[in-house]
C-alpha positions, -999 to +999 in steps of 0.1 A: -382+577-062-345+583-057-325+582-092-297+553-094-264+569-099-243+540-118-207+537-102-176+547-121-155+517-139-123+513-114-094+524-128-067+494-134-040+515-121-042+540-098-018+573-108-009+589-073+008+615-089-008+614-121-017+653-124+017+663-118+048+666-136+073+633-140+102+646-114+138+628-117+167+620-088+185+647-106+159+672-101+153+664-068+191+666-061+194+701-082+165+716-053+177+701-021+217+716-028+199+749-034+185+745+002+213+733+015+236+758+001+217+782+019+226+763+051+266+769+041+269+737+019+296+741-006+291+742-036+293+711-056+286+690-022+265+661-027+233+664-012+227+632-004+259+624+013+250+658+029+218+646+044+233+608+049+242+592+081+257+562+096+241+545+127+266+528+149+267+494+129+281+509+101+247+512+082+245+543+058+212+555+062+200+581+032+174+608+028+158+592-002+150+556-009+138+547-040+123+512-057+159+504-068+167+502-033+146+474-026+162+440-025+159+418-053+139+389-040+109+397-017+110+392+019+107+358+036+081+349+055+100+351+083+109+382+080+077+393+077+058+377+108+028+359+114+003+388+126-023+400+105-059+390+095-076+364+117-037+363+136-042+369+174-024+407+184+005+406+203+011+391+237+011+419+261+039+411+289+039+428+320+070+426+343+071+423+373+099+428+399+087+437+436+102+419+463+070+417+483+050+391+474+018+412+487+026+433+465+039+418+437+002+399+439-019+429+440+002+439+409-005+409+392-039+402+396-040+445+387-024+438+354-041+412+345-074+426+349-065+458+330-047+444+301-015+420+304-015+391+283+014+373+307+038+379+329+074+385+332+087+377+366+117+389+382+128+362+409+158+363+429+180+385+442+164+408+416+131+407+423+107+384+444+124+355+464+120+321+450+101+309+483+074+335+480+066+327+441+035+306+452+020+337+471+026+362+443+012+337+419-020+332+447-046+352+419-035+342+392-050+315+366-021+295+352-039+279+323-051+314+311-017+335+320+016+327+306+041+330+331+078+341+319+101+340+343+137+357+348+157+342+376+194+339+366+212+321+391+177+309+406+164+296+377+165+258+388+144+265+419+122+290+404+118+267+373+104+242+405+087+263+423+069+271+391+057+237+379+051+226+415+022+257+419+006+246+390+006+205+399-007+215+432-037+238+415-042+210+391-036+228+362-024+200+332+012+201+323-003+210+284-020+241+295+012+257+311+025+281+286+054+309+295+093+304+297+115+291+320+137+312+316+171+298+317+197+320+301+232+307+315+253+328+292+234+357+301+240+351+338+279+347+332+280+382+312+257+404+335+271+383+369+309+363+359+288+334+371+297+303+357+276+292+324+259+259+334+246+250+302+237+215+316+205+235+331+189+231+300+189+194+299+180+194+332+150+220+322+143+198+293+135+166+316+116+182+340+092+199+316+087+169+289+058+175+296+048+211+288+051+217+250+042+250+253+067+260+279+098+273+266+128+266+288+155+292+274+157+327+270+179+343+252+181+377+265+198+402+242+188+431+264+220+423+281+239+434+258+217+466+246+218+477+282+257+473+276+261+496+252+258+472+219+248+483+182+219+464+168+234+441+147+260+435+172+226+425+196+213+403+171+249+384+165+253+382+196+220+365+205+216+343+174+256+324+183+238+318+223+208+303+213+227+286+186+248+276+218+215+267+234+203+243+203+236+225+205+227+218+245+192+209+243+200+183+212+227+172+229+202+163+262+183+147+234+157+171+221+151+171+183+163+199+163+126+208+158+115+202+198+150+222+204+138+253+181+104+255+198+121+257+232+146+287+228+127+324+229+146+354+221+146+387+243+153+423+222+150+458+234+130+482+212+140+519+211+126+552+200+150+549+173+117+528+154+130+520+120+166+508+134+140+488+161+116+475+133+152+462+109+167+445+141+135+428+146+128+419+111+166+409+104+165+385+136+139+368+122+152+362+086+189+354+105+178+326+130+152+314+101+182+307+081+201+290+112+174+265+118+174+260+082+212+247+084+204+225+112+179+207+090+143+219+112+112+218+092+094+249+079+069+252+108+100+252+134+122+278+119+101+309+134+121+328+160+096+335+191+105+376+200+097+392+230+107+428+227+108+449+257+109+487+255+148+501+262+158+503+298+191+523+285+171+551+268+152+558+300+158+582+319+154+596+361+154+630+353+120+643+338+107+608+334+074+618+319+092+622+288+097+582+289+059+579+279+065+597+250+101+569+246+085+540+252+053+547+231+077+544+199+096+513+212+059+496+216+052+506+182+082+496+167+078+465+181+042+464+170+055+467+133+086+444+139+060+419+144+073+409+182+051+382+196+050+389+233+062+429+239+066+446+277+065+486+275+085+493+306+066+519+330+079+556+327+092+559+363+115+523+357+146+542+359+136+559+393+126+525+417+098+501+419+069+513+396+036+522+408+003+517+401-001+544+382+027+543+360+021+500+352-013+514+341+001+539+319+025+510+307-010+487+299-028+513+283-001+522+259-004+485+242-041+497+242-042+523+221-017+509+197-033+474+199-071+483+198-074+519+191-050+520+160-058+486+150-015+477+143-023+436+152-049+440+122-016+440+098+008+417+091+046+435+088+031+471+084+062+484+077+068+455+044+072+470+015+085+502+023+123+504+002+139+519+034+125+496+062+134+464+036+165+472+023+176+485+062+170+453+069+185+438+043+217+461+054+209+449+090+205+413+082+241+415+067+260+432+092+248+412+114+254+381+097+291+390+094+292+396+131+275+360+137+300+346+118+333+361+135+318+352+171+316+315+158+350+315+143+360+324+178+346+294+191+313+305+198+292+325+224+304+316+254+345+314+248+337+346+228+324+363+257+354+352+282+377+359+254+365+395+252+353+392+215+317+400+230+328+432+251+350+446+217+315+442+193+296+457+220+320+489+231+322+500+190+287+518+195+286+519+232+321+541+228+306+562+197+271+564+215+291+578+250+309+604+232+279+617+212+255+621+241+282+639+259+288+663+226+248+661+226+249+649+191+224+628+207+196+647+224+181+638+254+151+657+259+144+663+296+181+656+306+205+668+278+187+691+264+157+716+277+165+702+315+146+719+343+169+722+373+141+727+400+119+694+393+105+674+414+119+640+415+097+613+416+099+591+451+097+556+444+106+525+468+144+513+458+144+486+430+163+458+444+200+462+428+202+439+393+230+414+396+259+428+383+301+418+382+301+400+347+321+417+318+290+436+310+272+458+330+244+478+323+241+520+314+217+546+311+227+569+281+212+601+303+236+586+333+265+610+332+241+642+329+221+628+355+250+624+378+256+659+376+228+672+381+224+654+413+258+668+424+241+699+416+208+698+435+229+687+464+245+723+466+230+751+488+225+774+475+222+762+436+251+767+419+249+794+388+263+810+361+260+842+347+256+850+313+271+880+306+251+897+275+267+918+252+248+941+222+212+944+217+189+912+219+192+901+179+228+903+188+229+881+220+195+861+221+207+829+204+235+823+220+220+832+251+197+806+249+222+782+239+239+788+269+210+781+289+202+748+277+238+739+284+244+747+317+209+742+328+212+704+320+239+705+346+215+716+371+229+750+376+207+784+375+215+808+351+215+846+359+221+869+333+225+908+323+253+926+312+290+927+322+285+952+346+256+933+368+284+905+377+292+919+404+259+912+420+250+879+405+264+859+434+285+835+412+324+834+399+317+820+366+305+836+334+295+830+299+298+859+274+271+858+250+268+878+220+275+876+177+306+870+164+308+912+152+304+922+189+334+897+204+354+914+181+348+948+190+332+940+227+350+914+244+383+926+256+366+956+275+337+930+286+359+909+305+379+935+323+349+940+339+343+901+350+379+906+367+371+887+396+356+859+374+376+823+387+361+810+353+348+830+322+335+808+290+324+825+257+291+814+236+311+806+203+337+790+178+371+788+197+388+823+186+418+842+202+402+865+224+425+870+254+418+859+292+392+834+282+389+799+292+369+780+272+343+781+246+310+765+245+294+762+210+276+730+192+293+702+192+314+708+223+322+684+252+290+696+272+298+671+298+336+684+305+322+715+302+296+711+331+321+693+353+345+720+352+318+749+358+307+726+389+349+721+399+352+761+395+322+767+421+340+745+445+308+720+439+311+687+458+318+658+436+292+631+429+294+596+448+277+568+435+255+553+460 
């Protein structure tokens, strides 16, 4: 006879902290400037403006949020999102972009089977040619798989092609779901094409009768790619698919009908809370715009699909990208993104194998099933940073909706260069501090490995390009060099010349390494004496501050014959030195002119 133990009365209010001291902001001030100052912070600093930053919308960002910081009223509902409870998880969207319709069929029936939700197809000169659509589409069920596509200057025939598969299958207007795709101002950016916006009444006619097919896309990954902030990416895209409600009411359409046909494209990065604001602050922004125009409730919901960062990837050590793209996907997951596409880790090198698109699948996988995110609605609600970033968010962005439609909207913004200036304030800040590597990028930037392996991979056909914007990769420029590097025979190297015992040189020593390492050159080092032998003409002296002093002048007499000789440290007046490498420096001027000393061919874009 087991003895019943009764249960404990539940508390009505649960003290986290309870057995613990109350602690103030001015306490927790008082310790972190004693840490700090221990770092060199004067004394009297502020911590918190000490441990503050500013992201390239102009957002301060602090190191402690509190429940002051939260905004007033509580969030919207569409700010929140719809998943959670018996809500379906997120549509998981595929792309798709091989030019062989073979291929691109094995793909999709290979997606589809192991995970994809839908698919995002690339047709055109970009990806699969309009008149092989019905054979890459042969496996696939139309009326269970949503089909998105992304034609640009195709769209019209694709948009055809399309609608005449699925009338030849049988398949019922009403059970085609996907996009069409059409995204004219986002042809004339990325291509200088002209901006038909009459494609979207002529979209509109032809599919009356698929309600659940959307017929524009508004692709703010344009303008990531570019080089644009995130506010500046949601302004942007909320003024062209106001643009795009303006066309489709004007070909008829109710405001309602015209809401439920626009879908919204936004890259997600492994920055995740600046990813989870942008999406959340979309939402709440374009809610507000269909408000204005006088839609219903049920119509105001902007329809995201977020698609993991094609500018944060990288060619150079692409497994990294896994680890990139995981934290876009969950971002995304938390933003609440209805349909999201992880793009495979090998993206950036050519045409993705199968391999890497299962690695792409499974990711949504384990964040989907395994760690049960579509089981919550706005998992990051609530938290004071993630709400009142996008309250901050929300605002900037706002502002920068507003100044784009004083200028007469998306499209004369665009030609006047209103666009290019919003979107080259962080793409100029974001250059200069990958090339200082205030930004890391790990695998590239920072901890490179000179002798990989690259990855071979069957070319990506080239994406459209001549518009005023044109996409970058932030780990280009390293990347570049390095290849200019790996083209040399023998590697091109530097020596480190190594001054003092090894507490006295081993920091910068490494320091140095990293540098000029993610420059693809070899690093040989030893002291001043074993130059002679180390089959280069440029060195770095690496040592403390103490031994430069004392050290340095009779160090380089012996690297004579040096055509270029750096120093590990703060700029300084030693004599007969050219250039000093520290934190913070130009690492990419510094590379360049290491590879111009060693007579190193320069790189040519293919």
């Amino acid at each position: 006879m087991s003895a019943v133990v009764p249960e404990p009365d539940a508390p009505t209010h649960l003290e986290l902290a309870g057995g613990f001291p109350p602690a103030t902001q001015d306490e927790w001030r008082a310790l972190v400037a004693a840490v700090l100052a221990r770092s060199g912070l004067p004394q009297g600093s502020d911590p918190v403006d000490a441990l503050s930053s500013t992201t390239y919308d102009d957002i301060r960002l602090r190191p402690l949020y509190t429940a002051e910081d939260a905004p007033a009223a509580p969030p919207a509902p569409a700010t929140r999102g719809v998943r959670g409870g018996d809500v379906a998880g997120w549509d998981v969207r595929q792309r798709l972009a091989d030019p062989d319709a073979t291929r691109a069929a094995a793909s999709a029936v290979a997606d589809l089977e192991g995970g994809a939700t839908s698919l995002w197809l690339v047709v055109g000169d970009a990806g699969l040619p309009v008149a092989d659509l019905p054979a890459a589409l042969e496996g696939v069920y139309l009326d269970l798989a949503p089909i998105a596509l992304d034609a640009g200057a195709d769209t019209a025939a694709a948009s055809a092609a399309l609608l005449g598969v699925a009338a030849d299958r049988g398949v019922a207007p009403g059970e085609l779901r996907g996009a069409l795709g059409a995204d004219p101002i986002g042809l004339r950016a990325r291509t200088g094409d002209d901006a038909d916006l009459g494609l979207l009444a002529e979209l509109a006619d032809r599919a009356s009768a698929c309600p659940d097919l959307r017929l524009a896309t508004v692709d703010a990954t344009t303008y990531h790619d570019a080089g644009a902030g995130d506010a500046a990416e949601v302004a942007i895209a909320t003024s062209i698919g106001v643009a795009y409600l303006r066309a489709l009411t004007a070909a008829g359409l109710s405001i309602d009908r015209a809401l439920d046909a626009v879908e919204f494209r936004f890259a997600v990065t492994a920055e995740q809370f600046a990813s989870i604001a942008k999406l959340r602050a979309a939402r709440r922004i374009w809610a507000r715009v269909a408000e204005l125009s006088g839609a219903v409730e049920d119509h105001r919901r902007q329809r995201q699909h977020a698609v993991t960062s094609a500018a944060m990837l990288t060619r150079r050590d692409p497994w990294v990208n896994i680890l990139r793209t995981t934290i876009g996907c969950f971002a995304a997951a938390c933003g609440g993104a209805d349909a999201i596409t992880v793009l495979p880790f090998d993206d950036a090198t050519g045409l993705s194998d199968g391999f890497a698109r299962r690695i792409a699948r499974n990711t949504h996988a384990i964040l989907h099933d395994e760690s049960s995110l579509a089981r919550v609605a706005d998992p990051a609600g609530g938290s004071w940073y993630v709400e009142s970033f996008t309250e901050a968010m929300a605002s900037a962005a706002w502002q920068q909706f507003v100044s784009i439609e004083r200028a007469g909207g998306a499209l004369r913004a665009l030609d006047d260069g209103v666009v290019d200036e919003l979107v080259a304030v962080a793409r100029d800040a974001r250059t200069e501090d990958v090339a200082h590597r205030r930004v890391a990028i790990i695998g590239v930037s920072e901890f490179a490995f000179p002798d990989e392996q690259a990855l071979a991979r069957e070319p990506a056909p080239p994406r459209p390009s001549g518009g005023r914007l044109q996409a970058r990769r932030y780990a280009e420029p390293f990347e570049q060099l390095r290849t200019r590097a790996d083209a040399a025979d023998p590697r091109p190297a530097v020596f480190l010349a190594t001054l003092g015992p090894v507490a006295a040189h081993s920091a910068r020593l490494g320091f140095a390494t990293n540098l000029f390492q993610a420059g693809g050159l070899r690093v040989v080092s030893g002291p001043p004496e074993d130059f002679a032998d180390s089959g280069t003409s440029v060195v770095c002296l690496c040592a403390s501050d103490k031994l430069y002093a004392k050290q340095a002048p009779s160090a380089i007499e012996k690297l004579s014959d040096a055509k270029l000789v750096w120093l590990a440290g703060k700029p300084s007046d030693i004599a007969r030195v050219d250039g000093y490498v520290h934190t913070g420096c130009d690492a990419l001027d510094v590379l360049r002119t290491t590879l111009d000393a060693l007579e190193v061919p320069a790189y040519e874009h293919s």
